[in-house]
N, C-alpha and C positions, 0 to 999 in steps of 0.2 A: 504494500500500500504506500502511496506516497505521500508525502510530506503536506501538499494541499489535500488529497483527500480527507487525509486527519487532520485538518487543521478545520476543513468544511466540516466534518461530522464533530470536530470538538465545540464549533462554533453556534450551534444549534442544540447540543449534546447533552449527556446529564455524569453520573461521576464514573459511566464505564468509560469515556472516552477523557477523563481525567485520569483515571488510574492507567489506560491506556498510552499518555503522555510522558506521569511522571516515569512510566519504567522506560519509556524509549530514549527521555531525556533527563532523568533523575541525575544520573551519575557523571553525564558528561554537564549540566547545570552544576554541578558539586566542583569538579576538578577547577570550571572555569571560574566559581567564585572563590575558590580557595588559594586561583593565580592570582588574582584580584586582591584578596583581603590578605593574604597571607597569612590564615588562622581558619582551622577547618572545623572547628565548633562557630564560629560568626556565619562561614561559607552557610552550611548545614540551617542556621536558620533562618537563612537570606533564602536558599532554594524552596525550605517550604511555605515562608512566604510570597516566595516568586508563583508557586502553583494555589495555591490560595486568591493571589490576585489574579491571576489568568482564569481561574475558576469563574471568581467573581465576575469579571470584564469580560466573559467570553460571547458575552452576545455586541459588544461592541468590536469584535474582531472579525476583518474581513474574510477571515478563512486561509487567506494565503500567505505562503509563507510562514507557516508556525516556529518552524527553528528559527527565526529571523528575529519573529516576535519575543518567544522566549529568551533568548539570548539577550535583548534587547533590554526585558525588563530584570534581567539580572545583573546588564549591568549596570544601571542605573540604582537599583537595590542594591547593590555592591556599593557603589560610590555615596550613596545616600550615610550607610552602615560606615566608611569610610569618617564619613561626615560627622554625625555622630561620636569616633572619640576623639574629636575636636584636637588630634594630635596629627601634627605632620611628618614632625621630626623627633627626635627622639630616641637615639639606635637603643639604649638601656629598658625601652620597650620590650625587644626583641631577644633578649635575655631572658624576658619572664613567661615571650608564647610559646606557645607550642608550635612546635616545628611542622610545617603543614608537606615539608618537601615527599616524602614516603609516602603522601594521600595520594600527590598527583604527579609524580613519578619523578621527581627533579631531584637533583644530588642536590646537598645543602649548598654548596661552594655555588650552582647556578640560584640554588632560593635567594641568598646573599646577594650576589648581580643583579638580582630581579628587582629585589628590595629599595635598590637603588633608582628605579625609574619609576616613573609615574605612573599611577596608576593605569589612565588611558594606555598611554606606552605595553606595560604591561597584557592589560586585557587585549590590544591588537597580537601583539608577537603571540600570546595564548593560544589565542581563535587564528589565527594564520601557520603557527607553526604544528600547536597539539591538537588543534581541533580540523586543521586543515580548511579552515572556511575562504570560500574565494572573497578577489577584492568587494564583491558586488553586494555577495551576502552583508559583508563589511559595513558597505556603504548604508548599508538600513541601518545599521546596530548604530552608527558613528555620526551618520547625518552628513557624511564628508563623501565628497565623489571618488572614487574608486584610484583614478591618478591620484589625488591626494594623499590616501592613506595607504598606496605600494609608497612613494614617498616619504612619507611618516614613519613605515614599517623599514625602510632601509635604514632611516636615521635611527631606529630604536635599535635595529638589530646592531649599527654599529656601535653605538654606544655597550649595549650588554659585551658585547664584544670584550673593550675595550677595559670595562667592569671585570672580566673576566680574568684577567691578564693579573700577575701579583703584584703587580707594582700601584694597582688601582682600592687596595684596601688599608695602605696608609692613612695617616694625618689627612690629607688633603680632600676625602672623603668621610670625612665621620659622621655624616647627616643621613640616614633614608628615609625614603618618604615611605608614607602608613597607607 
């Protein structure tokens, strides 16, 4: 079945074609709010919230494209939760989460590089590299044209790059964003 078909029957639906979502997208809505958040107990109540409001909203949804949508309101759910502990910086944070790397498949030394980009930054290289979603899909989740965020996503990739490298977890980074 494809992705509008279920997006048409969830749109109209009742909680089989709910429960039918979150198992199709449960786990891949986890990994990408836990690249997001970098904390896989916040991730965890961002997705069930995420299917809660799609639940609710579903008769305002045009039917298509549901990955798009879902994705969409995860990541702004994500960024909101973001939002929420009103910290930006602060790496002594990050000593006290939980290590979300072994949720969603990243050695700690790349969760560390990651930690260091923005969030946005983040959720693209996610949805582009683990989630494999094209520019296009993108462009729904980001509100950005497709050129733009291959673009965006070079620049992020080279920075993580760059993050990557030893000489980038000195002094001269001691800030990650949250």
């Amino acid at each position: 079945m494809s992705d509008t078909d279920l997006g048409r029957r969830f749109a109209t639906g009742g909680e089989d074609e709910l429960e039918e979502i979150i198992n199709l997208y449960g786990e891949k809505l986890l990994r990408y709010a836990t690249a997001i958040l970098c904390d896989y107990q916040e991730a965890e109540d961002v997705v069930q919230d995420v299917f809660l409001s799609a639940y609710q909203n579903r008769a305002a949804f045009d039917g298509e494209n549901l990955s798009a949508w879902l994705y969409k309101i995860t990541y702004n759910r994500s960024l909101n939760q973001l939002k929420k502990r009103r910290v930006l910086y602060f790496s002594e944070i990050w000593d006290k989460a939980v290590s979300p790397a072994e949720d969603i498949g990243l050695s700690d030394e790349t969760l560390r590089a990651l930690r260091r980009l923005k969030p946005k930054e983040r959720a693209l290289l996610y949805g582009r590299i683990m989630e494999e979603q094209s520019y296009e899909d993108l462009s729904l989740l980001f509100g950005r044209s497709p050129v733009a965020l291959r673009k965006q996503y070079e620049r992020a990739k080279k920075r993580l790059a760059g993050y990557l490298t030893a000489g980038h977890y000195g002094k001269e980074q001691k800030h990650e964003y949250i």
